[in-house]
C-alpha positions in Angstrom: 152.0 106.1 -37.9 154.9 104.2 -38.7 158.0 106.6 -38.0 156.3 107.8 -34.9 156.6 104.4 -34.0 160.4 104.2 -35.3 160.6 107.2 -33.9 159.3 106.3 -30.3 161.2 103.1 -30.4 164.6 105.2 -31.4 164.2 107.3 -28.8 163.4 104.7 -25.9 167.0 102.7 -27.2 168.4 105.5 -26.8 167.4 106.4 -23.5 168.7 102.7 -22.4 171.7 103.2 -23.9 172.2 106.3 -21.8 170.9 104.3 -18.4 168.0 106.1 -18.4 165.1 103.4 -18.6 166.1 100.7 -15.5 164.8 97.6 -16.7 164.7 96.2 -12.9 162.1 98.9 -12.2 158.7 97.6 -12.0 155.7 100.4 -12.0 154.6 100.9 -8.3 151.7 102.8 -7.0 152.0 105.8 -4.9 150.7 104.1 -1.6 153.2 100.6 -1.9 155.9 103.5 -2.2 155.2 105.1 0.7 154.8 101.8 2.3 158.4 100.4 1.5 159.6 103.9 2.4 158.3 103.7 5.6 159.3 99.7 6.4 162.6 100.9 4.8 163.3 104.4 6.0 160.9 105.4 8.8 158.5 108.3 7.0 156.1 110.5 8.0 153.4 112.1 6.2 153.2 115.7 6.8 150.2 116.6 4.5 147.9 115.9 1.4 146.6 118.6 -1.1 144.9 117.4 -3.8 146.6 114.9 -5.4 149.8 115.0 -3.9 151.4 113.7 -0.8 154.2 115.1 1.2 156.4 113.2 3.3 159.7 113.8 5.1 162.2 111.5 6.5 162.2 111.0 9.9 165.9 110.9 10.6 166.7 113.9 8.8 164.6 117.1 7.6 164.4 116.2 4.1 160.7 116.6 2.6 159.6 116.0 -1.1 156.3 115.6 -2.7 154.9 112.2 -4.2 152.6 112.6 -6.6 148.5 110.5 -6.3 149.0 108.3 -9.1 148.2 105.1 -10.2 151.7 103.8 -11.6 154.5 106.1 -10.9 157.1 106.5 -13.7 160.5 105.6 -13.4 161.6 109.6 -13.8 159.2 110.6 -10.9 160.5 107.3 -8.6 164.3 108.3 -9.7 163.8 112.0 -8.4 161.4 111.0 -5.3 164.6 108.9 -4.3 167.1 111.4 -5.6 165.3 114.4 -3.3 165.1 111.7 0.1 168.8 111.1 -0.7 168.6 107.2 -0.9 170.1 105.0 -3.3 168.1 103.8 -6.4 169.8 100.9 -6.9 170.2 99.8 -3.3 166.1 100.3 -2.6 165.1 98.0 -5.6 167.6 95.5 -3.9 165.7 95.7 -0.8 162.3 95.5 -2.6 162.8 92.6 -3.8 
């Protein structure tokens, strides 16, 4: 139990070394990120199957899939912002 948790711990410094793990990222739900996306960046949601959502910007034809979940994770928010094209670090600034 021990060096999984020197291993976990290993792993997740190394991770922040690489700028991996944001430590200005606070867990978000799926529904307050498509809020702020659409106070931010005017979306639109084109359809829900299951448990994800699809959504495009409206100023451009770029769709992507956000997944139903409780707390996203910062690698799903990364690439949800990655495939909308919008900067990471400029959202959080307007989130706050």
């Amino acid at each position: 139990m021990i060096l999984i948790s020197i291993w976990i711990t290993s792993i997740y410094l190394l991770l922040y070394q690489y700028n991996m793990v944001k430590s200005d990222y606070k867990y978000i739900s799926w529904k307050e990120l498509i809020k702020l996306l659409d106070r931010y960046y005017w979306i639109e949601i084109l359809s829900q199957k299951w448990s994800h959502i699809k959504i495009k910007l409206n100023n451009n034809w770029i769709k992507t899939i956000i997944p139903n979940h409780k707390e996203l994770a910062y690698w799903t928010f990364s690439s949800i912002l990655e495939q909308l094209k919008i900067d990471e670090n400029t959202f959080l600034k307007q989130i706050k």
